[in-house]
Structure formats: C-alpha cells, structure tokens
C-alpha positions as CSV (number, residue, x, y, z in Angstrom):
1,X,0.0,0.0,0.0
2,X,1.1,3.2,-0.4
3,X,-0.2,7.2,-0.5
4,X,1.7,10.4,-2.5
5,X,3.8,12.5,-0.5
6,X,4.2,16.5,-0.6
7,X,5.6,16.5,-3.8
8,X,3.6,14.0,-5.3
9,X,6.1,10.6,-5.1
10,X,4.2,7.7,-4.1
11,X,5.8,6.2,-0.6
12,X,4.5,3.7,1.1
13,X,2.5,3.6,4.5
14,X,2.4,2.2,7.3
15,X,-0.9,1.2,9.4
16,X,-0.8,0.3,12.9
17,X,-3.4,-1.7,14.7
18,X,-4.0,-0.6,18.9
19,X,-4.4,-4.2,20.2
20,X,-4.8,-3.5,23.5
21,X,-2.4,-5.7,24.9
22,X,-0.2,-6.0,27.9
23,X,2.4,-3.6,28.7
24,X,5.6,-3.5,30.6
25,X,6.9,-0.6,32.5
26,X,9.9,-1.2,34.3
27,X,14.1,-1.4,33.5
28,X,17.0,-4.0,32.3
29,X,18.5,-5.2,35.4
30,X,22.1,-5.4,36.1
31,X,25.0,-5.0,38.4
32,X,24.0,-5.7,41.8
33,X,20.7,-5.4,42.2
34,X,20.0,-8.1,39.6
35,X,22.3,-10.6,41.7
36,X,19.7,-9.4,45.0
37,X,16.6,-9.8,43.2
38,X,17.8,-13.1,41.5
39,X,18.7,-14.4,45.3
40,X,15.5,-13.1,47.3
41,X,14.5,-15.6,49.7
42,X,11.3,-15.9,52.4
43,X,8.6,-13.3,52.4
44,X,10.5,-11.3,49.7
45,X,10.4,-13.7,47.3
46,X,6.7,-12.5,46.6
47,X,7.5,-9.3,45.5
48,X,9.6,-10.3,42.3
49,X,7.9,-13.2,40.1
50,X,8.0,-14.0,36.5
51,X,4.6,-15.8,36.8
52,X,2.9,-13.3,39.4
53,X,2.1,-10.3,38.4
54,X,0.8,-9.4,41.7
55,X,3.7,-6.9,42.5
56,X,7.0,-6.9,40.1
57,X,7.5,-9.5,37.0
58,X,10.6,-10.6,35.6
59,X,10.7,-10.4,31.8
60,X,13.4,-11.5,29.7
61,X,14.8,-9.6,26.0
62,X,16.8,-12.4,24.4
63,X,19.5,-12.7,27.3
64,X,18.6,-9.7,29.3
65,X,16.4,-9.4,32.5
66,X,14.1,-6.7,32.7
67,X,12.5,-6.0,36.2
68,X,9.2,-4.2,36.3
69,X,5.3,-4.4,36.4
70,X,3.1,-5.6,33.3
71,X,0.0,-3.8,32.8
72,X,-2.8,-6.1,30.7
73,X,-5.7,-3.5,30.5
74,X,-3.6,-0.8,28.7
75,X,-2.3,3.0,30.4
76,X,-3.3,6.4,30.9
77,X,-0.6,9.5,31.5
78,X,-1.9,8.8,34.9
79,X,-1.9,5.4,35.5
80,X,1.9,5.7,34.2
81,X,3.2,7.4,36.8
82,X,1.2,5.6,39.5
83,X,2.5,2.5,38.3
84,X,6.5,3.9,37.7
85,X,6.1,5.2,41.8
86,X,4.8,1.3,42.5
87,X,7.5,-0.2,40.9
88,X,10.6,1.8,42.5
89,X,8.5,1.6,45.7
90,X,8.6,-1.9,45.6
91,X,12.4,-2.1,44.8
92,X,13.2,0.7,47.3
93,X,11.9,-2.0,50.3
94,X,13.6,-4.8,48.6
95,X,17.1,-3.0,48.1
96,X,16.6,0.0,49.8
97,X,20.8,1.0,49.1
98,X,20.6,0.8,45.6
99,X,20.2,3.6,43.3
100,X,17.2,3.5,40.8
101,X,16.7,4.2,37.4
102,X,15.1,7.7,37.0
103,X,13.3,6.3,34.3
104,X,11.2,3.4,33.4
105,X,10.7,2.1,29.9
106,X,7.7,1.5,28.4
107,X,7.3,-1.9,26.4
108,X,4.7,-4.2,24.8
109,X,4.9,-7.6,26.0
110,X,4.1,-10.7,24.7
111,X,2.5,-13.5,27.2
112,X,4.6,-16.9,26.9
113,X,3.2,-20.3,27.8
C-alpha cells in the first residue's frame, strides 16, 4: 500500500493496529541489584515473580532481564506514573541501598506459555 507524498512521489505507509495488549513498564536489570533480586529468599520472594504479576515481573529480551510491572488493561498518562512510583517503591523496600533508574521504559509484552 502506499499514499503520494508532498511532492507527489508515491511512498509507502504504514498502518498500525491498537491491540490493546499488555504492557511492561519497568528497566534491564544489572549490576547488583539483579544478583539481589535473583537471590531473594522468604517473604520477599513474593514481591519479584516472573509468573505473578501481583507486585513486580521478571521479563526477559533475548539474554537480558528486565525487572518491572506488566499492565494487561492498557495506560493512561496517569496510571503511568502511579505504576512507575509502584514499581521503585517496591524495589526501594527490597534493596533500599541501591540507586534506581530515573526512568522506566515503556514496552509491549508478549504472554509466553
């Protein structure tokens, strides 16, 4: 498919389609804090899942971890920054030393089974 441009060359388009589906906002994890999160033990454990999405999920991009929250029901401006102050509250009880990312990345996700 394609449309003409300002100048009257044909170029072709591109059409996106809003699915709707889940969302990830959170960061790549590295450097110490991955080696905490990776070793949480007892209560903590719940916090940091990558089949609960109750509190934080673990995703992975080829070899790298990403930690973070996945949204399924899509984001307002609003709901972003409520769910970016979740996040680094979350990881500010877990490792309350380490320094956080100033800001989260926003990603589609796809669900594996």
């Amino acid at each position: 498919m394609s449309e003409t441009d300002a100048i009257g060359e044909e170029v072709p388009t591109r059409h996106y389609d809003v699915t709707g589906g889940p969302l990830f906002v959170g960061f790549k994890l590295e450097g110490a804090l991955k080696r905490e999160l990776q070793s949480l033990e007892g209560p903590d454990r719940k916090y940091v899942s990558r089949s609960d999405s109750t509190f934080l999920t673990l995703c992975r991009n080829g070899e790298d971890l990403y930690v973070g929250k996945v949204v399924e029901d899509g984001l307002t401006n609003d709901r972003v920054e409520d769910v970016c102050r979740n996040v680094l509250s979350i990881l500010r009880r877990l490792s309350p030393e380490t320094r956080l990312p100033d800001r989260l990345e926003i990603r589609p996700v796809t669900p594996q089974t």
